[in-house]
C-alpha positions in Angstrom: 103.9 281.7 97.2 102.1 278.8 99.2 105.8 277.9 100.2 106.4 280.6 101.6 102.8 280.8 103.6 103.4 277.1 104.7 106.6 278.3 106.3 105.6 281.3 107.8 102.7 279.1 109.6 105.2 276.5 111.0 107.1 279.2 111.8 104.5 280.7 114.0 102.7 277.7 115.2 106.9 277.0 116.0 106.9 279.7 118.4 104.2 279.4 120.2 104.8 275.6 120.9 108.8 276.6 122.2 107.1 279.0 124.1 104.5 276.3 125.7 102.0 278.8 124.7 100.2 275.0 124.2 100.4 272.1 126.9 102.7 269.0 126.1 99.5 266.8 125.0 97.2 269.7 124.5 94.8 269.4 121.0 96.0 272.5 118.6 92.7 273.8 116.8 91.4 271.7 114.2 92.8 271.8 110.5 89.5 274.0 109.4 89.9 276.5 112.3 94.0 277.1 111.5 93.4 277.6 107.7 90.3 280.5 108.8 93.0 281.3 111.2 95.8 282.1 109.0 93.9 282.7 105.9 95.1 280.0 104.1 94.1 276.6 102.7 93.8 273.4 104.5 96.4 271.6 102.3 98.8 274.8 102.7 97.8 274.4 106.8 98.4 270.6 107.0 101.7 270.6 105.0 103.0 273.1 107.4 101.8 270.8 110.6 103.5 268.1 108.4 106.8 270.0 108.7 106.3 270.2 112.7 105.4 266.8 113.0 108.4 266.2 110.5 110.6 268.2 113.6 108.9 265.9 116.4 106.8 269.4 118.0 103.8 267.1 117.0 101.7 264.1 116.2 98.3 263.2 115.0 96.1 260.5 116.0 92.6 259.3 114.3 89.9 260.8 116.5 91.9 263.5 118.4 93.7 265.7 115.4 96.8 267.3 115.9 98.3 267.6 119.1 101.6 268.5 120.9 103.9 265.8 120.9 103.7 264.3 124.2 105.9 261.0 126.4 102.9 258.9 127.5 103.1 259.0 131.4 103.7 255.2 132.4 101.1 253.5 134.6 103.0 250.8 136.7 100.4 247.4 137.7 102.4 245.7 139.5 101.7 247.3 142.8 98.7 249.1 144.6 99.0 252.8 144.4 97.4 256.1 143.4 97.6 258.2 140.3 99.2 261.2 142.4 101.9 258.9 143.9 102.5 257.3 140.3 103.0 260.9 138.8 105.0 261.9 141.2 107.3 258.9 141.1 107.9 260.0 137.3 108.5 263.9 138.2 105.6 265.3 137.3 103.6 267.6 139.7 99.6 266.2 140.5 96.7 268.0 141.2 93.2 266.8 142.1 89.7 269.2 141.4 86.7 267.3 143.6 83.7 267.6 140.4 80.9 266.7 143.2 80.7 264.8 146.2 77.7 263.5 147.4 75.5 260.6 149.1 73.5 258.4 146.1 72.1 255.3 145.2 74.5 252.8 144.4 74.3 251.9 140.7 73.5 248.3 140.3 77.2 247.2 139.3 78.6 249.1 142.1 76.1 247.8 144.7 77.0 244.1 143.4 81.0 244.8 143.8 80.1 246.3 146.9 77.6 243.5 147.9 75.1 246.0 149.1 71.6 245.2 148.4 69.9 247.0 145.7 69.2 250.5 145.9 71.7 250.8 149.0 73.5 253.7 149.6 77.4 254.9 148.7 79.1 258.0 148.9 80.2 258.7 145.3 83.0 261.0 144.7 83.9 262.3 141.3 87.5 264.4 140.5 89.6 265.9 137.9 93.0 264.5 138.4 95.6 266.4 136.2 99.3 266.2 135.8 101.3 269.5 135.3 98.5 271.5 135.1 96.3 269.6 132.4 93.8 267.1 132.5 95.0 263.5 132.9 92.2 261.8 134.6 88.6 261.7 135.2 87.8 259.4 138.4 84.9 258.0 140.3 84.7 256.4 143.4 81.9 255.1 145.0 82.6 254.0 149.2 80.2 252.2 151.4 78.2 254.6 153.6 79.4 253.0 156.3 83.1 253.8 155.2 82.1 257.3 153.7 80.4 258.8 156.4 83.3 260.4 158.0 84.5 261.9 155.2 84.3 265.8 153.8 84.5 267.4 150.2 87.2 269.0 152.2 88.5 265.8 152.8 88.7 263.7 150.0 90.6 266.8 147.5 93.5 266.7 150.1 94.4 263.4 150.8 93.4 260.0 149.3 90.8 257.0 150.3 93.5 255.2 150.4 95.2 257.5 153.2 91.8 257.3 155.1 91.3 253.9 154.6 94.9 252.8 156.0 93.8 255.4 158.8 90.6 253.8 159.6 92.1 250.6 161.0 90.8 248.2 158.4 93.4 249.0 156.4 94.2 248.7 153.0 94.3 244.9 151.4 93.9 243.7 148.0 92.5 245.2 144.7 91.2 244.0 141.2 91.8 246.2 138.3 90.5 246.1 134.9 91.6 248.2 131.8 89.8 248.2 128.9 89.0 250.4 125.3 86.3 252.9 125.3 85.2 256.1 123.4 85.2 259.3 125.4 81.4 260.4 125.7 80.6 263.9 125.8 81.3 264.8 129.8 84.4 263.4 129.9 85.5 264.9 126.2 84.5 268.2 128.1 86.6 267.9 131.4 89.4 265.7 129.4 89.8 268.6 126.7 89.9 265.9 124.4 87.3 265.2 121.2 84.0 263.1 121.7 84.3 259.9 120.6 88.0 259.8 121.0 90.1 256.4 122.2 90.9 256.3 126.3 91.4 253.7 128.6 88.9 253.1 131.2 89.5 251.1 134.3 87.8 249.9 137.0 89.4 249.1 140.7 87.5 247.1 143.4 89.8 247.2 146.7 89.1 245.6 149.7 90.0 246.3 153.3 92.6 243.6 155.1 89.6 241.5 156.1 88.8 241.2 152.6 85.7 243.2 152.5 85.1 245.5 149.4 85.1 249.3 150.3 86.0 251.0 147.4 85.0 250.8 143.4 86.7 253.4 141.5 86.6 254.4 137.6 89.4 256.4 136.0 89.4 257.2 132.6 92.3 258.6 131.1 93.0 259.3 127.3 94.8 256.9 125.3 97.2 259.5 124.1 98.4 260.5 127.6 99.4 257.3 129.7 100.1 253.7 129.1 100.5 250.8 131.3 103.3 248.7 132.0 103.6 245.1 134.0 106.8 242.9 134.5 105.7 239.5 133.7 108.0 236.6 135.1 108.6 233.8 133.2 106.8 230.9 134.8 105.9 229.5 131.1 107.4 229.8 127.8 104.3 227.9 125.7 102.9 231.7 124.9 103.7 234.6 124.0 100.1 235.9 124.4 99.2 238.8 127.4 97.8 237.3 130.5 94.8 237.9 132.1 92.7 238.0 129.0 89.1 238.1 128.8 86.6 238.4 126.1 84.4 241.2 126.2 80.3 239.6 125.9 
């Protein structure tokens, strides 16, 4: 009898994955809320999403649960871009929400990238980017006042600072990116739809207009599950094998 039940719930569960009833990289319920569900018992519920991940429909991860088997989007480093262009590049449609827009006091890190004194003040800007429809991003960017003045909530969900700033005639020089590990905290769980305290990469972008002054610091944070990096790395030495650009973490 419970081989029969299992069945019937991959069955179902089947369906309404074919029928994207859930997003490519969306969380299905927890174990506990599929076996109140279907009126059945965890082990009967996970040996049915056993079978489906068995079929490739889906994958599990520690500290997200079971979710629908999803192609990380790839990230490419090796040039200066935006997530929308990136996505696009790889065929996928992007979409930007604006979360708030305002004037504030620059937080001490981003007033020292910025090399603003102390308490001066940016124009912080904070969005939902999503790919196909589903959360892929949560970004912040902080711009000088100087730089952010002309710009509207209107504005900034259109077009990118990067569109503005190669408008502006400082143009748009270099940037410094950093990716590291971090644990989704409870705002970004809630915009990310993904599970507090779950893995996601968090980077951090300083770019500078053609003069070389900075303009921009931006945060993204995507989860780990739904994009990866990649960077060609020429052979200039063959004495490692390690990753360049290393740096321990104090």
């Amino acid at each position: 009898m419970r081989e029969l039940r299992y069945r019937a719930i991959a069955g179902d569960l089947r369906r309404q994955i074919e029928a994207k009833e859930f997003a490519t990289g969306r969380l299905l319920s927890s174990e506990a809320e599929l076996s109140a569900a279907y009126g059945a018992s965890r082990v009967t519920v996970r040996k049915a999403l056993e079978e489906l991940r068995g079929d490739g429909l889906v994958e599990s991860r520690q500290g997200y649960g079971w979710f629908v088997a999803v192609d990380p989007l790839r990230q490419t480093l090796g040039r200066l871009g935006t997530i929308e262009a990136q996505l696009e590049a790889s065929g996928v449609r992007a979409d930007r929400r604006v979360l708030d827009f305002g004037f504030v006091r620059a937080p001490d890190r981003v007033a020292g990238l910025l090399g603003l004194e102390e308490g001066g003040t940016v124009l912080r800007v904070r969005r939902l980017n999503l790919a196909d429809g589903a959360p892929f991003a949560r970004v912040t960017v902080w711009a000088t006042e100087e730089f952010g003045a002309g710009l509207s909530r209107d504005d900034v969900e259109r077009r990118s600072f990067y569109d503005f700033l190669a408008g502006s005639g400082r143009g748009v020089g270099t940037a410094v990116q950093t990716i590291g590990a971090a644990a989704a905290g409870a705002q970004d769980a809630r915009v990310l739809d993904v599970p507090v305290g779950s893995p996601v990469l968090r980077c951090e972008r300083v770019t500078c207009d053609r003069s070389g002054a900075p303009v921009l610091v931006a945060e993204h944070v995507f989860p780990a599950l739904r994009t990866e990096f990649v960077v060609e790395l020429p052979n200039l030495a063959n004495d490692s094998i390690a990753p360049s650009g290393l740096r321990l973490v104090e």
